[in-house]
C-alpha positions in Angstrom: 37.1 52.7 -56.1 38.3 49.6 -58.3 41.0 49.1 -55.6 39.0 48.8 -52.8 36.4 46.6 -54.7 38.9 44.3 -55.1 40.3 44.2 -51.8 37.0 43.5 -50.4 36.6 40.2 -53.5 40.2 39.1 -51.7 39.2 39.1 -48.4 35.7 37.4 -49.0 37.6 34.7 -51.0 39.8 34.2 -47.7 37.0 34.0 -45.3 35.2 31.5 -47.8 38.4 29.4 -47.9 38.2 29.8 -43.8 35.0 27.7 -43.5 36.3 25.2 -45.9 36.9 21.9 -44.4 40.9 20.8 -44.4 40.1 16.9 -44.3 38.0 15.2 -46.7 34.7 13.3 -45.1 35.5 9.7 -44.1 34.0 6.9 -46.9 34.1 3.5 -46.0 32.5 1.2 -43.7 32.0 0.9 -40.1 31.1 -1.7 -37.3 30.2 -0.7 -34.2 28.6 -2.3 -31.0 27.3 0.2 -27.7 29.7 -2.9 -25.4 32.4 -4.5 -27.1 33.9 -6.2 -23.8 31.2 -8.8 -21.5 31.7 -10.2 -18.7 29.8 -13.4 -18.7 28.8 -17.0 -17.2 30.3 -20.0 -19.5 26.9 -20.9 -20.3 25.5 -18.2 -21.4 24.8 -17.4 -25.0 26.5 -14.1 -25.3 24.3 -11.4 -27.8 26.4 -8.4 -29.8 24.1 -5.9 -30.8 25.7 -4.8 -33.8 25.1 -1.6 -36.2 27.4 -1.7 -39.9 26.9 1.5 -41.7 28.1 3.1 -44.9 29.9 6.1 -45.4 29.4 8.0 -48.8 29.8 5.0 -50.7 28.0 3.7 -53.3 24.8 1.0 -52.3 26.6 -2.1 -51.6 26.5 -5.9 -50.3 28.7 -5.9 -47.4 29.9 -9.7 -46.1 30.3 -10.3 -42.3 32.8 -12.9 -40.6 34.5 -13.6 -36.9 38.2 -14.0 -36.9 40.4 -15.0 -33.7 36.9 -17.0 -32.4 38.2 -19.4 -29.2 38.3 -22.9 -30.6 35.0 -25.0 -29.9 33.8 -21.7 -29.9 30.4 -21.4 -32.6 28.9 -17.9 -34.0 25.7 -16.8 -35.9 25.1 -13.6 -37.7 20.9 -12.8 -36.9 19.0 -10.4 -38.9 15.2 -10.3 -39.5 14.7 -13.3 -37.7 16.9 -15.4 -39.8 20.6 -16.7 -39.9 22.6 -14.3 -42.0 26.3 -14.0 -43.6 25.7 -10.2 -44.9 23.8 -6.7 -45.0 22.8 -4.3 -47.6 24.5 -1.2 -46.6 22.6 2.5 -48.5 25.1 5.7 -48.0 24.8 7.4 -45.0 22.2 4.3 -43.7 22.7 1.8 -41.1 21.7 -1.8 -41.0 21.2 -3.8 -38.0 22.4 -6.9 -37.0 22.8 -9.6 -34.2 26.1 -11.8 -33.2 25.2 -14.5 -31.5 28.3 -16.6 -29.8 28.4 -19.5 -28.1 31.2 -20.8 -25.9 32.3 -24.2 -25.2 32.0 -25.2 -21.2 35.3 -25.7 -20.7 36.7 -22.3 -21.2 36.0 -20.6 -17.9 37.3 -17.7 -15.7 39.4 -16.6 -18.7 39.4 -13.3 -21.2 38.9 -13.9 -24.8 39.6 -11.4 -28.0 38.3 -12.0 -31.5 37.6 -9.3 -34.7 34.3 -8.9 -36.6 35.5 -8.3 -40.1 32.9 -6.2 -42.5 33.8 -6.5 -46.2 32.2 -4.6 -48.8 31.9 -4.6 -52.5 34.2 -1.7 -53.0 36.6 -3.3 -51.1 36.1 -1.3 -48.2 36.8 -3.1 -45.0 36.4 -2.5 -41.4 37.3 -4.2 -37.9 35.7 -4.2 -34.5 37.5 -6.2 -31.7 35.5 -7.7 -28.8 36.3 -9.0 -25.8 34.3 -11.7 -23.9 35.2 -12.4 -19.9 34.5 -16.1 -19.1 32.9 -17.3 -15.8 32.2 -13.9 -14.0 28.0 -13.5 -13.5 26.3 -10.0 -12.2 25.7 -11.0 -8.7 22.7 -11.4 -6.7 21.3 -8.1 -5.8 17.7 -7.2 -4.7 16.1 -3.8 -3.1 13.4 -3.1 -1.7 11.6 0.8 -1.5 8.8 2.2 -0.4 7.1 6.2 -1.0 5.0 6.0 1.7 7.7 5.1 4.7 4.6 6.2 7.6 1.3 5.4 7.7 -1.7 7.0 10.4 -4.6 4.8 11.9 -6.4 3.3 14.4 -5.4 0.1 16.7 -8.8 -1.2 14.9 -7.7 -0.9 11.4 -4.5 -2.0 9.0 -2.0 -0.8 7.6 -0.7 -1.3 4.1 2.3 0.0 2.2 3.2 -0.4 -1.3 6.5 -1.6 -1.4 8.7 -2.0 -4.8 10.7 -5.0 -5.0 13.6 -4.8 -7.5 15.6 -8.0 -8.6 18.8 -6.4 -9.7 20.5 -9.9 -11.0 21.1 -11.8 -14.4 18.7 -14.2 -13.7 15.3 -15.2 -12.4 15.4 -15.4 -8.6 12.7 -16.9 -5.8 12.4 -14.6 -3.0 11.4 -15.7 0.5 9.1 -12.3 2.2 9.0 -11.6 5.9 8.8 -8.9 8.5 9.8 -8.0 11.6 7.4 -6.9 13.4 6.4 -6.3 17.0 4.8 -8.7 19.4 1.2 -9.6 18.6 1.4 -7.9 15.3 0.9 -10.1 12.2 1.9 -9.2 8.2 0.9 -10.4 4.8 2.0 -10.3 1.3 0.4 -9.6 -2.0 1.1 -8.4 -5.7 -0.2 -5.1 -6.3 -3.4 -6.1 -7.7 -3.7 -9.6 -6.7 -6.0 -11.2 -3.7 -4.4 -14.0 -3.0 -1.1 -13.9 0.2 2.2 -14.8 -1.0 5.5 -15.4 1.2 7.3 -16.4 -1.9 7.6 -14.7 -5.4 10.0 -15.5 -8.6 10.7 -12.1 -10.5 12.6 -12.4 -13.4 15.7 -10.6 -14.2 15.8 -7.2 -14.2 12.7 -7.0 -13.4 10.7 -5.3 -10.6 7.3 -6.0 -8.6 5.0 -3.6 -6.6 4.0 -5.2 -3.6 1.3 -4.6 -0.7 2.4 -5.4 2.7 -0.7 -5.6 5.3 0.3 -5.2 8.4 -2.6 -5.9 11.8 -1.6 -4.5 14.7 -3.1 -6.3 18.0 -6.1 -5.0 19.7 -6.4 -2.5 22.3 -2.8 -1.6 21.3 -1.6 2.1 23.1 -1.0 5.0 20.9 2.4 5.4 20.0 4.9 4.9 16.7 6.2 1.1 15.8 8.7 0.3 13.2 8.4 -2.6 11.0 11.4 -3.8 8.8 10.0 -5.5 5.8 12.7 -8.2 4.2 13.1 -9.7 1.2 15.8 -12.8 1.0 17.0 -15.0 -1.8 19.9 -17.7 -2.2 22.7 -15.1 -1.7 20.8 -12.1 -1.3 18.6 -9.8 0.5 17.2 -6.3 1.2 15.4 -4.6 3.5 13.5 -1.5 4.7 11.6 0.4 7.5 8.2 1.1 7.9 6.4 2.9 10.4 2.5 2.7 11.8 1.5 5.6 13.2 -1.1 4.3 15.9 -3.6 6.8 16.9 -5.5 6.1 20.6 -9.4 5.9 20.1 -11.9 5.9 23.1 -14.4 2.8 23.5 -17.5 4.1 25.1 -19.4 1.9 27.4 -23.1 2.8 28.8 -24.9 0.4 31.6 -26.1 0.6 35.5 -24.0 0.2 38.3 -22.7 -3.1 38.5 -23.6 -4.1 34.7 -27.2 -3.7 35.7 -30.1 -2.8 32.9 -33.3 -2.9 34.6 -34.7 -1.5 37.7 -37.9 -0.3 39.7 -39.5 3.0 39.7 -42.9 4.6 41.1 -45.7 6.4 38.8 -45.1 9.8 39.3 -42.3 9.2 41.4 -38.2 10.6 40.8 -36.1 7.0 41.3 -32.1 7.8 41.2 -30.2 5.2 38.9 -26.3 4.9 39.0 -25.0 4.5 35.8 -21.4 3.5 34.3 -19.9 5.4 31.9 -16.8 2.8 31.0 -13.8 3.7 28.3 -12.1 0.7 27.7 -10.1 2.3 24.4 -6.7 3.9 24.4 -7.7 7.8 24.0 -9.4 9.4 26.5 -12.8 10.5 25.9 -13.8 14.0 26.0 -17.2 16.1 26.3 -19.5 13.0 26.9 -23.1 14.2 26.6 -26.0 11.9 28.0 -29.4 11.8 27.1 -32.7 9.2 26.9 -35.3 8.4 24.9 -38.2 7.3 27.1 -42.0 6.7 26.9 -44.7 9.9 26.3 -44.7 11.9 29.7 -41.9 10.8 31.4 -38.9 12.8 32.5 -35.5 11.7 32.5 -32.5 14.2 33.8 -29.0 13.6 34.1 -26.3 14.6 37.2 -24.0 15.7 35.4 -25.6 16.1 32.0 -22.3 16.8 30.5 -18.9 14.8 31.6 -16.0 16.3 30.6 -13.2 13.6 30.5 -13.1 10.0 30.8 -9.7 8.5 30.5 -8.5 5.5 28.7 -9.1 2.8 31.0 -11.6 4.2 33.6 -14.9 4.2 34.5 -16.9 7.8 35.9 -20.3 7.2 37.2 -23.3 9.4 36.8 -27.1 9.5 38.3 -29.6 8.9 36.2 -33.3 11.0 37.9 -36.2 8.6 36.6 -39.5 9.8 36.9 -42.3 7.5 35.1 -45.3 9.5 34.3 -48.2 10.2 37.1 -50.6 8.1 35.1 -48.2 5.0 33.9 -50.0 1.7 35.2 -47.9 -0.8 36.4 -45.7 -3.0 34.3 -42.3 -2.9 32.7 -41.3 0.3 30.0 -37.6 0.5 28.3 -35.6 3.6 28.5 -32.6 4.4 25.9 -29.8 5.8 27.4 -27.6 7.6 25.3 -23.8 8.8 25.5 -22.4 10.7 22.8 -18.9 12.2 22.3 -18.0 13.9 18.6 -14.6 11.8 18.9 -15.9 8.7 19.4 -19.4 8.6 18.2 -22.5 7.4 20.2 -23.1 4.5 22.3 -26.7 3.9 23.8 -28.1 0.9 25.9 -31.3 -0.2 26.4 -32.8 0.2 30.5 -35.9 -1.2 31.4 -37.9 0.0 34.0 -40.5 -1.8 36.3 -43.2 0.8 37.2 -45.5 0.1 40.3 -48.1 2.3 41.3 -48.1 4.3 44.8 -49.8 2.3 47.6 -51.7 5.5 48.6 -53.5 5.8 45.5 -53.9 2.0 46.0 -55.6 2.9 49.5 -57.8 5.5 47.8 -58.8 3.5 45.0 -60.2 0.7 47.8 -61.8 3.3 49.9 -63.1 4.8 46.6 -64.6 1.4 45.8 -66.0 0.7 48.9 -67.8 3.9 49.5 -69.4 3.6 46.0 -70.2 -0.4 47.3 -72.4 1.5 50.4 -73.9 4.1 48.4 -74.7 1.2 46.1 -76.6 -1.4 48.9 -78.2 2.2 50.8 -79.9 2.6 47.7 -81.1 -0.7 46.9 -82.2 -0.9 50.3 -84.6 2.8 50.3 -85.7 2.2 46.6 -86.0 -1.8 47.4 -88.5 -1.2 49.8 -91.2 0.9 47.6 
């Protein structure tokens, strides 16, 4: 039993030894920067974000310096907003810092190395090489996107897309918009949330802007699909891309008499037969037309056909109109309202006016009635005169 307990204290001993570590951890110092090597324009200020931290040493000052710097050549240590020459460095902590360089104008399209040097207390001591690339600058480049590559309308309406414009360049650039678009069509520019049109715009490095583009088509314009490339352009530069309205036909309904005519004549009590003009001067065709009128109290007004099944884009169908003023109307002029009304393109009504004369029998009648009541009238002054 002893035996095998202390086999089993010799091979946990073993295993512990196992998951020992065979190096040490590192102490010291260390420098380090996410881009030691730039590639930059001779009159730029270059920027070394720059992180020194301390490993499992005590708290210590730790002194900062550039050796190998170009000739001419001027650096700054920047941390907390002020001009440093060193950091405080805890265990296991890092401390920020900035190295600011500056170049002199006559070193161009050339490589340079130099060493940040970190000294601490302890006499720890670590180096970082960097490498800065003279006189090459991020070029020029701009892009232009859009979600929403197709939008759906009328000819009546516009169309605007939100287009992103990204300046992807080291420095603030002016940008010259435009379009092309097709004939009779018309575009405008405008930030996001801004009223005002703008052709140009200046957007900073890096950065991006959302745009609306407003785009009019002409009017009476045929249903169909028309591209639009929207461009952006700057010194040595540019970008572009397509855009599509989605133009939907819609019937424009038209009611009036033959010939443009709104008025006519009618006869109390009498049916009068109008022509009428049902015109569609849109780019749809019209479907299921439905007529009706509003007219004065007794009057009847029908409809041949009532109901007109299709009217293309661009034609005119006629239809009668049976007008028949009321038996007792007295002569003079009365307005009708015609009315046309499809469920895809609404109602259109016109106004029809109507000259009503009475018949010339009942004018014949009236006389005779008048005249007979004139005789009975003298006969009996002349029976009861006498007496």
């Amino acid at each position: 039993m002893n035996k095998h307990l202390k086999t089993c204290w010799i091979v946990l001993a073993v295993l512990l030894l196992g998951l020992t570590p065979l190096t040490a951890a590192y102490e010291g110092l260390s420098v380090a920067t996410s881009y030691p090597s730039l590639n930059v324009s001779d009159t730029d200020m270059i920027v070394f974000d720059l992180t020194v931290k301390n490993y499992n040493l005590t708290p210590q000052r730790v002194d900062l310096a550039v050796q190998g710097l170009p000739a001419g050549w001027e650096y700054q240590f920047v941390g907390g907003g002020a001009l440093i020459n060193a950091v405080f460095a805890e265990p296991d902590h890092t401390a920020s810092v900035q190295l600011w360089v500056i170049p002199t104008k006559s070193n161009t399209a050339s490589s340079h190395d130099f060493t940040v040097v970190a000294n601490g207390e302890s006499n720890a001591t670590f180096s970082l090489p960097l490498t800065v690339t003279l006189g090459q600058k991020l070029p020029q480049r701009l892009a232009l996107d859009t979600e929403l590559p197709t939008i759906r309308g009328n000819a009546d309406t516009d169309f605007t897309f939100e287009v992103t414009l990204h300046n992807n360049s080291a420095a603030e650039t002016l940008i010259d918009l435009d379009a092309n678009l097709p004939e009779g069509f018309s575009a405008k520019f405008a930030e996001q949330y801004a009223s005002k049109s703008e052709n140009t715009l200046s957007v900073a490095a890096g950065a991006t802007k959302t745009l609306k583009v407003t785009v009019t088509p002409p009017q009476g314009l045929a249903e169909g699909t028309y591209p639009v490339t929207i461009l952006a352009k700057a010194a040595s530069a540019s970008a572009s891309t397509s855009v599509n309205l989605d133009v939907q036909g819609q019937a424009r309904m038209s009611l009036s008499g033959e010939g443009g005519l709104l008025s006519g004549n009618a006869v109390a009590g009498k049916e009068t037969v109008v022509t009428l003009e049902l015109k569609n001067s849109g780019t749809a065709d019209a479907k299921d037309i439905k007529l009706s009128a509003y007219s004065p109290t007794n009057w009847n007004v029908t409809f041949s056909p009532e109901k007109v099944d299709l009217v293309q884009a661009g034609k005119t169908q006629t239809v009668k109109a049976i007008i028949k003023p009321s038996a007792q109307a007295i002569t003079g002029d009365y307005n009708l309202t015609l009315k046309a009304n499809s469920s895809a393109s609404g109602t259109v009504s016109t106004q029809y006016r109507v000259t009503v004369k009475t018949s010339s029998l009942w004018g014949i009648v009236s006389i005779l009635i008048i005249a007979a009541a004139a005789v009975i009238l003298l006969l009996s002054i002349r029976k009861f005169g006498r007496r």
